[in-house]
MARZA-686665 format. One record per residue: residue number from 1; residue in one letter; x, y, z of N, C-alpha, C, O in turn. Coordinates in Angstrom, 3 decimals, padded with zeros to 6 digits, always signed. Atoms other than C-alpha are relative to their C-alpha. Layout:
REM MARZA-686665
<pt><resi>NUM</resi><resn>a</resn><n_X>X</n_X><n_Y>Y</n_Y><n_Z>Z</n_Z><ca_X>X</ca_X><ca_Y>Y</ca_Y><ca_Z>Z</ca_Z><c_X>X</c_X><c_Y>Y</c_Y><c_Z>Z</c_Z><o_X>X</o_X><o_Y>Y</o_Y><o_Z>Z</o_Z></pt>
...
This chain:
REM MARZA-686665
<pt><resi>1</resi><resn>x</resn><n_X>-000.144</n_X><n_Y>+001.435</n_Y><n_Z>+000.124</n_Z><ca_X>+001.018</ca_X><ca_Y>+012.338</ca_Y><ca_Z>+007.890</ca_Z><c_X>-001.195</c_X><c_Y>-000.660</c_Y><c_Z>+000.687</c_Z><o_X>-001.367</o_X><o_Y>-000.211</o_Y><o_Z>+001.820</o_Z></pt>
<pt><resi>2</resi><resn>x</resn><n_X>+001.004</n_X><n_Y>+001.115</n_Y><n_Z>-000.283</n_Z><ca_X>-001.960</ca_X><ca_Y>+009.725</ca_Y><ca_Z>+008.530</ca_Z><c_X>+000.689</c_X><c_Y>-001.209</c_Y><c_Z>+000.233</c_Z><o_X>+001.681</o_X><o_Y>-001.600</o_Y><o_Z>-000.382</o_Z></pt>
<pt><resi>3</resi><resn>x</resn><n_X>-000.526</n_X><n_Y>+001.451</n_Y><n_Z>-000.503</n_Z><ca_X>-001.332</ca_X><ca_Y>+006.494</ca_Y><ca_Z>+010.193</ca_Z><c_X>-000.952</c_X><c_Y>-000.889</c_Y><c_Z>-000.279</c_Z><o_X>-002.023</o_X><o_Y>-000.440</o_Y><o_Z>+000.130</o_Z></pt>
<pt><resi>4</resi><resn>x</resn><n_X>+001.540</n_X><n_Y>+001.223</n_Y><n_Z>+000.148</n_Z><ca_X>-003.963</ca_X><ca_Y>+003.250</ca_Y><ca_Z>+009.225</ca_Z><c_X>-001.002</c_X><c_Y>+000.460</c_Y><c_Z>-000.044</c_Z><o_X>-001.779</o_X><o_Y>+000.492</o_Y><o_Z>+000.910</o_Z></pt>
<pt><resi>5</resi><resn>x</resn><n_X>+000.808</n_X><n_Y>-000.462</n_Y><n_Z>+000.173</n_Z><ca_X>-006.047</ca_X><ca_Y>+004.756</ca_Y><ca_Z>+007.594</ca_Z><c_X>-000.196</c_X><c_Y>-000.593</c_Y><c_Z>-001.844</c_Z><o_X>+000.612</o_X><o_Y>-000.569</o_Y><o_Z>-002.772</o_Z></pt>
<pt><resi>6</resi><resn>x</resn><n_X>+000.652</n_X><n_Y>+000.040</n_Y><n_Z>+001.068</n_Z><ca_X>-008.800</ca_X><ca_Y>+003.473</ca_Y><ca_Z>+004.780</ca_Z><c_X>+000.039</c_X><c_Y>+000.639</c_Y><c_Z>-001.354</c_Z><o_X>-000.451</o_X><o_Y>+001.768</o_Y><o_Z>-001.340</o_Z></pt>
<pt><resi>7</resi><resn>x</resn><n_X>-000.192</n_X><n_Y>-000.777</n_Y><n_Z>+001.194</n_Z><ca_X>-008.140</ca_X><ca_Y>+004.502</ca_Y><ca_Z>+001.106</ca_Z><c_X>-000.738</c_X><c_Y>-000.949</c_Y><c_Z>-000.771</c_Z><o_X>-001.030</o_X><o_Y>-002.118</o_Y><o_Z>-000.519</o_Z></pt>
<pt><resi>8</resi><resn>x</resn><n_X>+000.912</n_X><n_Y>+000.294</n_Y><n_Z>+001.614</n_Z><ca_X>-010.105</ca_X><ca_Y>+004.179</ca_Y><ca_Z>-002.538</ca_Z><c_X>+001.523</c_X><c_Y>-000.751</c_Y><c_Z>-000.604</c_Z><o_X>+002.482</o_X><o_Y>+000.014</o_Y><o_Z>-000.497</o_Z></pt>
<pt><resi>9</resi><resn>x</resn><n_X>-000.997</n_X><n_Y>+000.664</n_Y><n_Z>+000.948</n_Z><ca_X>-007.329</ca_X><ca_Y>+001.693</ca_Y><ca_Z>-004.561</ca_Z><c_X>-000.181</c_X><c_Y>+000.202</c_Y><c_Z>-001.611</c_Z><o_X>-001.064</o_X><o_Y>-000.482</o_Y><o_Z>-002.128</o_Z></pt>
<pt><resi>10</resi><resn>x</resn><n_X>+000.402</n_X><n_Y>-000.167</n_Y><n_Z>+001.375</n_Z><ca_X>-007.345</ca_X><ca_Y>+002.720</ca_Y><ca_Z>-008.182</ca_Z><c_X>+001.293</c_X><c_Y>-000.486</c_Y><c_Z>-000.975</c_Z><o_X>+002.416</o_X><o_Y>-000.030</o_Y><o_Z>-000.764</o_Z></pt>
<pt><resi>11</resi><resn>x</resn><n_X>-001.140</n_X><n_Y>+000.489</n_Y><n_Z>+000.681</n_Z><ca_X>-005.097</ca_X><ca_Y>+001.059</ca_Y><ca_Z>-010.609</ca_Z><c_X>-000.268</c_X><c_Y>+000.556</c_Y><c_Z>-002.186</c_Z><o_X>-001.223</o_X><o_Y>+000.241</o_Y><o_Z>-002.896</o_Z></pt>
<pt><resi>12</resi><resn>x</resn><n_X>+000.376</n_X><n_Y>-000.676</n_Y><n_Z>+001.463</n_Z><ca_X>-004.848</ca_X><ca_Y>+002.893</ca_Y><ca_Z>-014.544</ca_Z><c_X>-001.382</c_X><c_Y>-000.136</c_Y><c_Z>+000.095</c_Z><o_X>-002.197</o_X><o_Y>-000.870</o_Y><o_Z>-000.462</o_Z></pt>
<pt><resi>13</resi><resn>x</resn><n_X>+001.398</n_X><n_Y>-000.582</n_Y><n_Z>+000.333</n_Z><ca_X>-007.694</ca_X><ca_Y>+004.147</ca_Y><ca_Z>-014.013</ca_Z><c_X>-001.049</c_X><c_Y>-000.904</c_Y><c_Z>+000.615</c_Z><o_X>-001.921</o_X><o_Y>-000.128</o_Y><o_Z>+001.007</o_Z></pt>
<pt><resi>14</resi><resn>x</resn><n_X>+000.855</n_X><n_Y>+001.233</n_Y><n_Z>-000.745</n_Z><ca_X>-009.823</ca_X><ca_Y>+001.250</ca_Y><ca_Z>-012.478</ca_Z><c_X>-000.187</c_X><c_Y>+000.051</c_Y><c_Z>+001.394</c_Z><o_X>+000.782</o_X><o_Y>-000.314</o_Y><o_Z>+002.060</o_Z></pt>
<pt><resi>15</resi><resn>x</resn><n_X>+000.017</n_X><n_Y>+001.014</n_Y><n_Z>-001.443</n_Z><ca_X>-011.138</ca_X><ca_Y>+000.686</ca_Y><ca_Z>-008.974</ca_Z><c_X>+000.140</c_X><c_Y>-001.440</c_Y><c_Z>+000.044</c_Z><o_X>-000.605</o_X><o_Y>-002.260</o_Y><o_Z>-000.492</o_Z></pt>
<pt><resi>16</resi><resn>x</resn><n_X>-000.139</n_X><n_Y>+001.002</n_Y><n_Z>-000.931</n_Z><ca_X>-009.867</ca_X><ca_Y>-001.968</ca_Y><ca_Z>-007.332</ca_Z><c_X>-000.047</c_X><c_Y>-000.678</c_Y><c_Z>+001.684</c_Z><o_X>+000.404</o_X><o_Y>-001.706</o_Y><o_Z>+002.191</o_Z></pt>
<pt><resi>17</resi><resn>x</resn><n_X>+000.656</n_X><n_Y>+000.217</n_Y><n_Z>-001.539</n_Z><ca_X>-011.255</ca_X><ca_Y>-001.853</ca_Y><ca_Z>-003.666</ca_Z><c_X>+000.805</c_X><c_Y>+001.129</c_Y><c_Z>+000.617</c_Z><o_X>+001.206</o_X><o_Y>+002.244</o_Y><o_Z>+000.282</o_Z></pt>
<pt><resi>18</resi><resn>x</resn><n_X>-000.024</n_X><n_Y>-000.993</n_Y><n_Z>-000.894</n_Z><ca_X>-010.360</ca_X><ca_Y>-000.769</ca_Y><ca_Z>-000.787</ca_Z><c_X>+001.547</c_X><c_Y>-000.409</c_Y><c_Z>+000.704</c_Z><o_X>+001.909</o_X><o_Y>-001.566</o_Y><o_Z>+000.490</o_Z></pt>
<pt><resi>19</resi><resn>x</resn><n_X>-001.176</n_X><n_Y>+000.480</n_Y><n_Z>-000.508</n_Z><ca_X>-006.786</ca_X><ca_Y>-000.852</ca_Y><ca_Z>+001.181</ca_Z><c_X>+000.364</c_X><c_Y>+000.790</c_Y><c_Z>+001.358</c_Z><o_X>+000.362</o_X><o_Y>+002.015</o_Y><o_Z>+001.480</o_Z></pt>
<pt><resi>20</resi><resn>x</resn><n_X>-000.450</n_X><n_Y>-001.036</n_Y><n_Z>-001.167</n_Z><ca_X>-005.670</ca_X><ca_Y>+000.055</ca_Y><ca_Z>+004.670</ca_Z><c_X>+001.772</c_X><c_Y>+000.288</c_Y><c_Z>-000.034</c_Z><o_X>+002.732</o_X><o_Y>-000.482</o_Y><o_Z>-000.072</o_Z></pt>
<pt><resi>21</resi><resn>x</resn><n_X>-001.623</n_X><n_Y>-000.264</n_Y><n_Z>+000.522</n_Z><ca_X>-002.409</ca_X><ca_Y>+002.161</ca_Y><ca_Z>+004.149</ca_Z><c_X>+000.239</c_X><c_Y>+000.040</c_Y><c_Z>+001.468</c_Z><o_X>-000.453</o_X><o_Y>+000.258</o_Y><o_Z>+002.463</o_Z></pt>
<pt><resi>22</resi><resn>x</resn><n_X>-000.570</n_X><n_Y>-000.002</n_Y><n_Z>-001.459</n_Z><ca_X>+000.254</ca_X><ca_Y>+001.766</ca_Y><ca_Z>+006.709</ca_Z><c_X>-000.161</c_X><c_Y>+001.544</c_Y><c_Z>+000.528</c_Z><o_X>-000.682</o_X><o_Y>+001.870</o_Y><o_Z>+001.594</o_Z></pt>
<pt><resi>23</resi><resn>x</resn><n_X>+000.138</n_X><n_Y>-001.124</n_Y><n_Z>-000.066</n_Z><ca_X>+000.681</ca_X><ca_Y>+005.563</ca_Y><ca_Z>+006.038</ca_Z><c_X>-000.097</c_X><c_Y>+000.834</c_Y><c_Z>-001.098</c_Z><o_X>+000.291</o_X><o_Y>+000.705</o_Y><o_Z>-002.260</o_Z></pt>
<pt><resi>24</resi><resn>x</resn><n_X>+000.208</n_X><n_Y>-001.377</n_Y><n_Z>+001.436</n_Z><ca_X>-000.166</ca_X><ca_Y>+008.582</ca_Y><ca_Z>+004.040</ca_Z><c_X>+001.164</c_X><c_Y>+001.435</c_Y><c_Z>+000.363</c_Z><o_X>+001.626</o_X><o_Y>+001.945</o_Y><o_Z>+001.383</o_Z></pt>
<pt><resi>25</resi><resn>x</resn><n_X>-001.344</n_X><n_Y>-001.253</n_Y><n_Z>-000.577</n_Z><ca_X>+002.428</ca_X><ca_Y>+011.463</ca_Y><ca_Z>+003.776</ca_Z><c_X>-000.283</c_X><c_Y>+000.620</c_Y><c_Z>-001.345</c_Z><o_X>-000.198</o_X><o_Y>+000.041</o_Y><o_Z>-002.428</o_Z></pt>
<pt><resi>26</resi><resn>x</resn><n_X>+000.633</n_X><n_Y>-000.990</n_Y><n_Z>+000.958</n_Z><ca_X>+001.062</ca_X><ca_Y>+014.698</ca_Y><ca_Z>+001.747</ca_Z><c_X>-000.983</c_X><c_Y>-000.295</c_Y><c_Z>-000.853</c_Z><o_X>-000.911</o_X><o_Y>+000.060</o_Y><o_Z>-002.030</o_Z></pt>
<pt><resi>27</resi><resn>x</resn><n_X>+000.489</n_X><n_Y>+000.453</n_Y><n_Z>+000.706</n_Z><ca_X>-001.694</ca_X><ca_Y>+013.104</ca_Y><ca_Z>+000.786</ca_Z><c_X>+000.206</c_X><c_Y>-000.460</c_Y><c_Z>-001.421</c_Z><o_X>-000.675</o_X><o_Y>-000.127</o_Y><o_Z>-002.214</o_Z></pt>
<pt><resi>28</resi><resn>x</resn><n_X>-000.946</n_X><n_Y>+000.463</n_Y><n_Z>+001.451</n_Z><ca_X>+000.509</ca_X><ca_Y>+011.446</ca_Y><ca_Z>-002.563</ca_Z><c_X>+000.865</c_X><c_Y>-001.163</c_Y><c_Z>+000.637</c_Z><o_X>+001.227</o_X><o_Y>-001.883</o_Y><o_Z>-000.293</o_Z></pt>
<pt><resi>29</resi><resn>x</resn><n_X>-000.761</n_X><n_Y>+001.320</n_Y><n_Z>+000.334</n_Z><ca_X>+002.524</ca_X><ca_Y>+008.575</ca_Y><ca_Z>-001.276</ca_Z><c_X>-000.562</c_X><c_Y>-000.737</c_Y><c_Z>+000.802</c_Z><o_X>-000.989</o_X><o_Y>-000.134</o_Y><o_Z>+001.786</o_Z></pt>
<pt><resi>30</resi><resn>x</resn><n_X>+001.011</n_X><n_Y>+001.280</n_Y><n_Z>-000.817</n_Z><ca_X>+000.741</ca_X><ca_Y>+005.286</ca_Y><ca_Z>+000.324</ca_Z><c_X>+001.328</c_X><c_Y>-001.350</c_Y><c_Z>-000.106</c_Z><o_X>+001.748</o_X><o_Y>-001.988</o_Y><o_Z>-001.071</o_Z></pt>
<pt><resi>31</resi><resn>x</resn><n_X>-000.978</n_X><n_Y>+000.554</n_Y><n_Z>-000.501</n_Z><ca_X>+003.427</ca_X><ca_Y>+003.357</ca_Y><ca_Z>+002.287</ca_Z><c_X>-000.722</c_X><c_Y>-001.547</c_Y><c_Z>+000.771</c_Z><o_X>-001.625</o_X><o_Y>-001.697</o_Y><o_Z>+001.594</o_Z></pt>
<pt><resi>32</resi><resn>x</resn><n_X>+000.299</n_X><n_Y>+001.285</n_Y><n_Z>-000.100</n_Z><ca_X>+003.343</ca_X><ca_Y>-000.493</ca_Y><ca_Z>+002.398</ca_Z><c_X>+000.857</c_X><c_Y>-000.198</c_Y><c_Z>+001.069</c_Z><o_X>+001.987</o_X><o_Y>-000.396</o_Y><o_Z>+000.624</o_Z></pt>
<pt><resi>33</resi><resn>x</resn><n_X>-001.507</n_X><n_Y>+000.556</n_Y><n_Z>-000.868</n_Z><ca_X>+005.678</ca_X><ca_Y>-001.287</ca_Y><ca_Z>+005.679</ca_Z><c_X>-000.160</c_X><c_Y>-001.701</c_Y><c_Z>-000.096</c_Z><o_X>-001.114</o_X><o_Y>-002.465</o_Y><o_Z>-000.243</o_Z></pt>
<pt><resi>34</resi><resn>x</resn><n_X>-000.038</n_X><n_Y>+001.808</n_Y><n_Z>-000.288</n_Z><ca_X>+006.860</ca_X><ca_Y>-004.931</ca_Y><ca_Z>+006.018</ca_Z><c_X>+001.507</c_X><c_Y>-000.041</c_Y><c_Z>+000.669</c_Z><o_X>+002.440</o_X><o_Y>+000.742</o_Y><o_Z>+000.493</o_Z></pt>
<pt><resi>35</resi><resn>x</resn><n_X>-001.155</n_X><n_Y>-000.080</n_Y><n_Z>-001.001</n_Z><ca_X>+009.450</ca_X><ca_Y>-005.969</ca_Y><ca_Z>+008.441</ca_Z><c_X>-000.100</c_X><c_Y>-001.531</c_Y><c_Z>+000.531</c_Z><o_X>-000.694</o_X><o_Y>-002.124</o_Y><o_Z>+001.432</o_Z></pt>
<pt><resi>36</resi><resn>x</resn><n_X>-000.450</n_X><n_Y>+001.821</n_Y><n_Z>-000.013</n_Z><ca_X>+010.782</ca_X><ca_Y>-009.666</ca_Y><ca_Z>+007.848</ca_Z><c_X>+001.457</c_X><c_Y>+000.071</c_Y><c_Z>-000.171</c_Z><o_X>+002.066</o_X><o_Y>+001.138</o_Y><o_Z>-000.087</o_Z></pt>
<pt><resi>37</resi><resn>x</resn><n_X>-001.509</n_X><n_Y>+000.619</n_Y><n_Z>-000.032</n_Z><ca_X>+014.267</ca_X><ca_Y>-011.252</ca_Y><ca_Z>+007.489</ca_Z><c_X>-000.485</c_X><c_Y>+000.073</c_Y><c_Z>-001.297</c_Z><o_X>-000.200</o_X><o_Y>+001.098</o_Y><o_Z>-001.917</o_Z></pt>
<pt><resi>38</resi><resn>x</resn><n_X>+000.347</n_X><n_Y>+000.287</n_Y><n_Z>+001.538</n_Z><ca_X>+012.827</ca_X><ca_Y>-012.239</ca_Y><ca_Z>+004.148</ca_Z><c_X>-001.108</c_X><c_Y>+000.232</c_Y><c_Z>-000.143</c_Z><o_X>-001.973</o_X><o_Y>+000.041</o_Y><o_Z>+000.712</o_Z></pt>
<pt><resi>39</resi><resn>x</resn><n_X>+001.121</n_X><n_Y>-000.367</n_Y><n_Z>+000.698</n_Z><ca_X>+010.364</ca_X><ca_Y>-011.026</ca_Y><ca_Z>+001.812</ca_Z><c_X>-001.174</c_X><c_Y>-001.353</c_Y><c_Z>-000.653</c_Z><o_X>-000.847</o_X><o_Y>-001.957</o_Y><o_Z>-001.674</o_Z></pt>
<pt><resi>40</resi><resn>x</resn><n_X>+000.403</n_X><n_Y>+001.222</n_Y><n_Z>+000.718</n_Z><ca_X>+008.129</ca_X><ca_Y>-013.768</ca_Y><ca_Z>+000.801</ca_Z><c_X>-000.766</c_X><c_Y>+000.717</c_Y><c_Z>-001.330</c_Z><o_X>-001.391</o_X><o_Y>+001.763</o_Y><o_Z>-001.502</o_Z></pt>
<pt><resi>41</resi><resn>x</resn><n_X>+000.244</n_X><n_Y>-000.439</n_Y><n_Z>+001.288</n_Z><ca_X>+007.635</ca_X><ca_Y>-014.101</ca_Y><ca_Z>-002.910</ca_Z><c_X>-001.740</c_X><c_Y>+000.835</c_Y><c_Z>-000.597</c_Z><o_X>-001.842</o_X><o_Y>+001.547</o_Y><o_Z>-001.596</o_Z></pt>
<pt><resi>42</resi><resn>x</resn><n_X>+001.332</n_X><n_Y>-001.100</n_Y><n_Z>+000.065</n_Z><ca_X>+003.555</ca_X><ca_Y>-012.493</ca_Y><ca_Z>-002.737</ca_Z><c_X>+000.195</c_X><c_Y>+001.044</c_Y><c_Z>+000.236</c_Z><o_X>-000.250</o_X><o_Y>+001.937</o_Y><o_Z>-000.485</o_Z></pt>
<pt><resi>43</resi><resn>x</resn><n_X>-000.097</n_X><n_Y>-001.540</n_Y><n_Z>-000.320</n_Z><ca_X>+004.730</ca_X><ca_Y>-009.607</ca_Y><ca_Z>-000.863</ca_Z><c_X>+001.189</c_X><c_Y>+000.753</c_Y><c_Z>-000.769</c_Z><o_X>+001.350</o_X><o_Y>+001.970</o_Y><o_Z>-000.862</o_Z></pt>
<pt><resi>44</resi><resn>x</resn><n_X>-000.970</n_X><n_Y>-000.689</n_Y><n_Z>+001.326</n_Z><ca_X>+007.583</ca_X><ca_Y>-009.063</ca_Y><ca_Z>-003.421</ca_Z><c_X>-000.863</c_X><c_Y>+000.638</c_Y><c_Z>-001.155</c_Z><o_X>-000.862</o_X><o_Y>+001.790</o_Y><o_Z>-001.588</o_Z></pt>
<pt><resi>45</resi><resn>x</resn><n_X>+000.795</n_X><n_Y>-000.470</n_Y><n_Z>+001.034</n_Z><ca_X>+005.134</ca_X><ca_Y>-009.144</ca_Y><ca_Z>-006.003</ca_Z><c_X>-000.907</c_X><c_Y>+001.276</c_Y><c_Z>-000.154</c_Z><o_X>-001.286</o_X><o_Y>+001.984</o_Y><o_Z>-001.087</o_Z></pt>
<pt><resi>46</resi><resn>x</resn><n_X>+001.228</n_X><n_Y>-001.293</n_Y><n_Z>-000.362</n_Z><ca_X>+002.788</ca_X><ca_Y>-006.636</ca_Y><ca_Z>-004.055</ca_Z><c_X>+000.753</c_X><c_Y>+001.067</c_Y><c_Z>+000.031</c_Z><o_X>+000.278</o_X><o_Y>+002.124</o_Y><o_Z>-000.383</o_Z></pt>
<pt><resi>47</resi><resn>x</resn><n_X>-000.909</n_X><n_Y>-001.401</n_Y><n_Z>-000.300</n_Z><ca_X>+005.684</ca_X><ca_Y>-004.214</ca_Y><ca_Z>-003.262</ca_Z><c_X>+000.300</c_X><c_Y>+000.663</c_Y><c_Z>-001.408</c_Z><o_X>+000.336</o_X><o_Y>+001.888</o_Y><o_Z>-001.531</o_Z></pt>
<pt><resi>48</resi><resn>x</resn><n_X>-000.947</n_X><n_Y>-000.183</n_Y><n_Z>+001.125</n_Z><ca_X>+007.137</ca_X><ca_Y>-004.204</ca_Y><ca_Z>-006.808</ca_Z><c_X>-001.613</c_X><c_Y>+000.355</c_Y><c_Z>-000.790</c_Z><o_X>-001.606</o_X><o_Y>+000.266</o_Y><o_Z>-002.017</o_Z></pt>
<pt><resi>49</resi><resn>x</resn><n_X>+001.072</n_X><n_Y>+000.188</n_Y><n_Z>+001.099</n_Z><ca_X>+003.237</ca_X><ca_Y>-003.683</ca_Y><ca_Z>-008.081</ca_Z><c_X>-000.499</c_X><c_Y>+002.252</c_Y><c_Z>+000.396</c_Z><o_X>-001.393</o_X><o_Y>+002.808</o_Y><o_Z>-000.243</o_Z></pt>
C-alpha cells in the first residue's frame, strides 16, 4: 500500500494530468477519501466519475 503519492491520470485511453492519490493498494485501485457530513454536489460528481 502507498500513501500520497503522485500518479499519471488516464481516462479511455487519454491523459488527463496528474493526481495525488489518497492511496494505492496493489498497484490497481486509487482511493479518493473524503470525510464530510455531506458530500457536496462536485465531489459526488468526482467520486461517481
Amino acid at each position: 500500500m502507498v500513501v500520497h503519492s503522485s500518479v499519471q491520470v488516464r481516462y479511455k485511453g487519454e491523459d488527463v494530468g496528474d493526481q495525488v492519490a489518497d492511496m494505492i493498494v496493489e498497484d490497481h485501485v486509487l482511493l479518493a477519501l473524503k470525510a464530510q457530513e455531506k458530500l457536496p454536489r462536485a465531489h459526488k460528481a468526482q467520486v461517481l466519475s
